[in-house]
C-alpha positions in Angstrom: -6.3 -3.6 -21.5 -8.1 -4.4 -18.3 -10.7 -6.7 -20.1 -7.8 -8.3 -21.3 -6.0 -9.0 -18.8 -9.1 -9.7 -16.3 -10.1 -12.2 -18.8 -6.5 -13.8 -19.3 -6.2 -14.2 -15.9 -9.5 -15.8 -15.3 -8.8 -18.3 -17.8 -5.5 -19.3 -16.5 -7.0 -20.3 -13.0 -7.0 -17.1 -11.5 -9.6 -16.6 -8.5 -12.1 -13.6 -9.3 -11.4 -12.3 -5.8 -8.0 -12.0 -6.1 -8.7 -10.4 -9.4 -11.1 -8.3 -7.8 -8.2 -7.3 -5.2 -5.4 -6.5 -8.0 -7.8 -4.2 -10.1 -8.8 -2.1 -6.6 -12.7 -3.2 -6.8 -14.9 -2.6 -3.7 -17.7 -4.9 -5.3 -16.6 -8.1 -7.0 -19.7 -7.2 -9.4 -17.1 -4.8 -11.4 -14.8 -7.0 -11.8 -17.3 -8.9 -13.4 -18.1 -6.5 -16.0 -14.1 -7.0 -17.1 -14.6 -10.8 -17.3 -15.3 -11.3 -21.0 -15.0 -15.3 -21.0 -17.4 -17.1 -23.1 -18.4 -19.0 -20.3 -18.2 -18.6 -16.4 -17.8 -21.5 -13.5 -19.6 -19.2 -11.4 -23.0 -19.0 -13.5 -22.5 -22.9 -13.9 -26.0 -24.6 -11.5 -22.8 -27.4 -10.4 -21.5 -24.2 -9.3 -24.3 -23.2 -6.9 -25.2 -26.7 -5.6 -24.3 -26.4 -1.7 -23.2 -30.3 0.0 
């Protein structure tokens, strides 16, 4: 259920740290374990470039 939900959510635009809020996570690196997409925007290198 919370894979599913974790992963609906961050498919419809949710931010991880607000997902990370609802599910009670300390570390945002749980939540990540409960994102099951096939692909993430954070592990994206447009993602990491700083302007």
């Amino acid at each position: 259920m919370r894979v599913a939900a974790t992963t609906n959510a961050l498919d419809n635009g949710a931010d991880i740290a607000k997902v990370q809020e609802w599910l009670g996570h300390a570390n945002i690196a749980t939540t990540r374990i409960y994102d099951h997409r096939k692909t993430r925007p954070e592990d994206s290198p447009t993602f990491k470039v700083n302007y």
